[in-house]
N, C-alpha and C positions, 0 to 999 in steps of 0.2 A: 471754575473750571477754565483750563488758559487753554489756549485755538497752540500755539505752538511758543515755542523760544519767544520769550520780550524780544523786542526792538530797544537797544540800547544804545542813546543819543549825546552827544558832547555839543555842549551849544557855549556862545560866550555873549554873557552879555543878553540883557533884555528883548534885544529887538530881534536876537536870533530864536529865542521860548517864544514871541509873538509869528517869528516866523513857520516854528514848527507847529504850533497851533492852528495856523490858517493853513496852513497842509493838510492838518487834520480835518479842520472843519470843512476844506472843501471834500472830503471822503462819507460827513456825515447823511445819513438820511432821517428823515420824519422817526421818532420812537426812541432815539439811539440815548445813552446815558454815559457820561466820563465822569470816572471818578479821579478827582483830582488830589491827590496825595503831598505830603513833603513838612514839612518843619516852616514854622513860622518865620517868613522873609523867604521862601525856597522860589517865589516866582508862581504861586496858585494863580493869582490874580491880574499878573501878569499873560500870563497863559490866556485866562479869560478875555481878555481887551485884543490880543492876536485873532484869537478865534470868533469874536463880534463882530471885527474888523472886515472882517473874511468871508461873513454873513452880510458885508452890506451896514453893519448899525453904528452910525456913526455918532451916535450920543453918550456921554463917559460911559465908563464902565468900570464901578467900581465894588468893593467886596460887599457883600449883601449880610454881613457878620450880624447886626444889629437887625435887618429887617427877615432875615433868614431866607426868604425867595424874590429875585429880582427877574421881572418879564419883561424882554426886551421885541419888538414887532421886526420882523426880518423883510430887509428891504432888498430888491436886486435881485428878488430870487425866481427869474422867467419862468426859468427852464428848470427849477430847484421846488420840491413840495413843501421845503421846509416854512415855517409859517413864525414859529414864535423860538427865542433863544428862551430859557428857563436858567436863569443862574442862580445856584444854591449855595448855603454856608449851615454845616451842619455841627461845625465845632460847639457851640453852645447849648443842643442838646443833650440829654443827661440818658436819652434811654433809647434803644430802637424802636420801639413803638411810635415814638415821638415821630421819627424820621419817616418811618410807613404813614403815620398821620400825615404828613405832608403832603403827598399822595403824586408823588413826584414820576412814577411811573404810570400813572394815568394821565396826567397834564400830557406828557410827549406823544402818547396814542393819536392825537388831533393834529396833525404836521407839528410838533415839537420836538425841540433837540435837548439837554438839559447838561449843566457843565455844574458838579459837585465838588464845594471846596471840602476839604477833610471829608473827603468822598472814603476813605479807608474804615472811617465810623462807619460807614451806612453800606457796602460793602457784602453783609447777611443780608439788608431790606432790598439792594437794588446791582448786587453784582454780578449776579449769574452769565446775565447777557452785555454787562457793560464794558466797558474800553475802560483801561484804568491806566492813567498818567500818573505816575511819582514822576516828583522832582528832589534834586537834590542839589545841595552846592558841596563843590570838592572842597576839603580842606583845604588851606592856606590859598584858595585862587578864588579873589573877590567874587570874579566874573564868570567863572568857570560852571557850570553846573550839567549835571547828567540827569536824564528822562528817558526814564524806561515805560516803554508802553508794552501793556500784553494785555489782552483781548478774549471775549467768552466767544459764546456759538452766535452772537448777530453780527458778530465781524467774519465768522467762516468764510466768506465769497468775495469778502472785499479785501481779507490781507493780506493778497500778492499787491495788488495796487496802495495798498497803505502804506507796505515797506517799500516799494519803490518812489511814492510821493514823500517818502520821508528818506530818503538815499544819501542826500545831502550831507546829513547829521550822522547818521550811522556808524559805530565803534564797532569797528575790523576784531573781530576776535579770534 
Protein backbone atom coordinates (compact mmCIF):
# COMPACT_ATOMS: atom_id res chain seq x y z
CA UNK A 1 0.00 0.00 0.00
CA UNK A 2 1.91 3.31 -1.15
CA UNK A 3 1.39 6.67 1.31
CA UNK A 4 1.16 8.87 -2.03
CA UNK A 5 3.09 9.48 -5.59
CA UNK A 6 6.94 7.81 -5.62
CA UNK A 7 9.51 10.38 -5.22
CA UNK A 8 11.28 10.09 -8.38
CA UNK A 9 15.08 10.74 -8.30
CA UNK A 10 17.97 11.37 -11.05
CA UNK A 11 21.37 10.96 -9.50
CA UNK A 12 24.89 10.67 -11.42
CA UNK A 13 27.16 8.90 -10.33
CA UNK A 14 27.96 6.82 -7.01
CA UNK A 15 28.45 9.33 -4.61
CA UNK A 16 25.25 11.03 -5.44
CA UNK A 17 22.90 7.03 -4.54
CA UNK A 18 25.39 7.36 -1.31
CA UNK A 19 24.16 10.83 -0.95
CA UNK A 20 20.50 10.21 -1.33
CA UNK A 21 20.78 7.36 0.99
CA UNK A 22 22.18 9.18 3.95
CA UNK A 23 19.26 11.66 3.45
CA UNK A 24 17.27 8.85 3.87
CA UNK A 25 18.87 7.27 6.65
CA UNK A 26 18.96 10.41 8.37
CA UNK A 27 14.70 10.32 8.24
CA UNK A 28 15.11 6.70 9.54
CA UNK A 29 13.73 5.45 13.01
CA UNK A 30 14.24 2.26 15.23
CA UNK A 31 11.64 -0.55 13.39
CA UNK A 32 11.89 0.94 9.88
CA UNK A 33 12.62 -1.52 6.76
CA UNK A 34 13.96 -0.45 2.98
CA UNK A 35 13.46 -2.56 0.52
CA UNK A 36 16.04 -2.21 -1.99
CA UNK A 37 15.21 -3.11 -5.47
CA UNK A 38 17.10 -2.77 -9.15
CA UNK A 39 19.10 -5.15 -11.51
CA UNK A 40 22.19 -6.49 -10.77
CA UNK A 41 25.19 -3.40 -10.82
CA UNK A 42 21.92 -0.76 -10.26
CA UNK A 43 23.85 0.71 -7.03
CA UNK A 44 21.81 -1.67 -4.09
CA UNK A 45 24.95 -1.81 -2.36
CA UNK A 46 26.08 1.22 -3.07
CA UNK A 47 23.10 2.82 -1.55
CA UNK A 48 23.90 0.62 1.60
CA UNK A 49 27.62 2.23 2.26
CA UNK A 50 25.71 5.90 1.86
CA UNK A 51 23.18 5.11 4.34
CA UNK A 52 26.01 3.25 6.97
CA UNK A 53 27.92 6.13 6.41
CA UNK A 54 25.20 8.26 7.58
CA UNK A 55 24.62 6.07 10.77
CA UNK A 56 28.01 6.77 11.88
CA UNK A 57 29.56 3.09 10.70
CA UNK A 58 32.57 3.38 9.48
CA UNK A 59 33.72 -0.28 8.84
CA UNK A 60 33.26 -1.53 4.85
CA UNK A 61 30.09 -2.22 3.85
CA UNK A 62 29.72 -4.64 1.65
CA UNK A 63 26.92 -7.04 -0.03
CA UNK A 64 25.81 -9.70 2.65
CA UNK A 65 25.01 -12.06 -0.78
CA UNK A 66 26.74 -15.15 0.64
CA UNK A 67 26.22 -14.55 4.32
CA UNK A 68 22.45 -13.27 3.77
CA UNK A 69 22.42 -10.91 7.15
CA UNK A 70 25.13 -8.33 7.97
CA UNK A 71 24.81 -6.42 11.62
CA UNK A 72 26.47 -3.49 11.68
CA UNK A 73 26.55 -1.49 15.78
CA UNK A 74 25.36 2.25 14.91
CA UNK A 75 27.75 4.60 16.28
CA UNK A 76 27.04 8.72 16.59
CA UNK A 77 23.75 8.12 17.37
CA UNK A 78 23.21 10.90 20.79
CA UNK A 79 20.16 11.99 20.06
CA UNK A 80 19.13 8.93 17.38
CA UNK A 81 17.41 5.56 19.17
CA UNK A 82 18.66 3.69 16.41
CA UNK A 83 21.03 1.02 17.75
CA UNK A 84 22.02 -1.62 15.22
CA UNK A 85 22.09 -1.30 10.87
CA UNK A 86 20.55 -4.92 9.70
CA UNK A 87 21.78 -5.32 6.19
CA UNK A 88 20.06 -8.02 4.18
CA UNK A 89 20.62 -9.94 0.66
CA UNK A 90 17.58 -12.05 -0.08
CA UNK A 91 18.37 -12.76 -3.88
CA UNK A 92 19.56 -16.41 -2.93
CA UNK A 93 16.57 -17.38 -1.30
CA UNK A 94 14.20 -19.64 -3.18
CA UNK A 95 10.97 -19.17 -1.11
CA UNK A 96 9.17 -16.65 1.23
CA UNK A 97 9.07 -18.46 4.08
CA UNK A 98 12.81 -18.59 3.77
CA UNK A 99 12.82 -14.72 3.97
CA UNK A 100 10.05 -14.56 7.12
CA UNK A 101 12.63 -17.29 8.63
CA UNK A 102 15.02 -14.58 8.85
CA UNK A 103 12.94 -12.71 11.02
CA UNK A 104 14.09 -9.55 9.76
CA UNK A 105 10.99 -7.69 11.13
CA UNK A 106 11.59 -8.63 14.69
CA UNK A 107 15.40 -7.93 14.71
CA UNK A 108 14.47 -3.98 13.91
CA UNK A 109 11.60 -3.98 17.01
CA UNK A 110 15.02 -3.52 19.39
CA UNK A 111 16.32 0.16 18.09
CA UNK A 112 17.06 -1.55 14.38
CA UNK A 113 16.93 -0.20 11.06
CA UNK A 114 17.13 -2.92 8.32
CA UNK A 115 18.29 -2.17 4.48
CA UNK A 116 16.97 -5.21 2.07
CA UNK A 117 18.93 -5.95 -1.12
CA UNK A 118 16.37 -7.64 -3.74
CA UNK A 119 14.18 -6.35 -1.17
CA UNK A 120 11.33 -6.77 -4.18
CA UNK A 121 11.48 -10.69 -3.27
CA UNK A 122 10.61 -10.20 0.27
CA UNK A 123 8.12 -7.36 -0.35
CA UNK A 124 4.72 -9.99 0.61
CA UNK A 125 6.94 -10.88 4.02
CA UNK A 126 8.09 -7.34 4.99
CA UNK A 127 6.46 -4.56 2.64
CA UNK A 128 3.29 -3.27 4.03
CA UNK A 129 4.99 -0.71 6.18
CA UNK A 130 8.32 -0.49 4.30
CA UNK A 131 10.08 2.34 2.32
CA UNK A 132 11.00 0.66 -0.93
CA UNK A 133 13.93 2.01 -3.02
CA UNK A 134 14.27 0.88 -6.78
CA UNK A 135 17.20 1.82 -8.47
CA UNK A 136 17.76 1.85 -11.91
CA UNK A 137 20.42 2.91 -14.57
CA UNK A 138 19.02 4.91 -17.82
CA UNK A 139 20.07 3.44 -20.87
CA UNK A 140 23.00 4.52 -22.61
CA UNK A 141 24.10 6.90 -19.61
CA UNK A 142 26.88 4.92 -17.61
CA UNK A 143 26.30 7.25 -14.55
CA UNK A 144 23.06 8.22 -14.77
CA UNK A 145 20.55 6.37 -12.71
CA UNK A 146 16.84 6.93 -11.30
CA UNK A 147 15.49 5.93 -7.73
CA UNK A 148 12.20 5.85 -6.98
CA UNK A 149 11.11 5.80 -3.56
CA UNK A 150 7.48 5.23 -2.24
CA UNK A 151 6.45 4.45 0.99
CA UNK A 152 3.62 2.24 3.12
CA UNK A 153 1.84 3.76 6.41
CA UNK A 154 5.22 3.92 8.76
CA UNK A 155 6.36 6.71 6.70
CA UNK A 156 2.74 8.51 6.96
CA UNK A 157 4.09 11.42 9.14
CA UNK A 158 7.48 11.56 8.00
CA UNK A 159 6.97 12.10 4.14
CA UNK A 160 6.61 15.78 3.80
CA UNK A 161 10.07 15.83 5.48
CA UNK A 162 11.54 12.80 3.26
CA UNK A 163 10.63 14.67 0.04
CA UNK A 164 12.02 17.66 1.11
CA UNK A 165 15.26 16.04 2.55
CA UNK A 166 15.35 14.38 -0.68
CA UNK A 167 14.51 17.85 -3.01
CA UNK A 168 17.78 17.90 -4.19
CA UNK A 169 17.39 14.88 -6.57
CA UNK A 170 13.76 15.26 -7.30
CA UNK A 171 12.48 14.96 -11.32
CA UNK A 172 10.13 17.92 -11.96
CA UNK A 173 7.28 16.30 -13.60
Amino acid sequence: MELSEPLVLAVTGADHTRSVAAAIARQCEPGDVLLLAGDLGAGKTTFAQGFARALGITEPVTSPTFTLVRQYPVSGSGERPLQTLFHADVYRLGHLQEIADLGLGELVEDGGVALVEWGDLAEPVLGEGALSVHLAGDDGWDDHRTITVSAGRSWYGRWDALSSALGEWKVVR
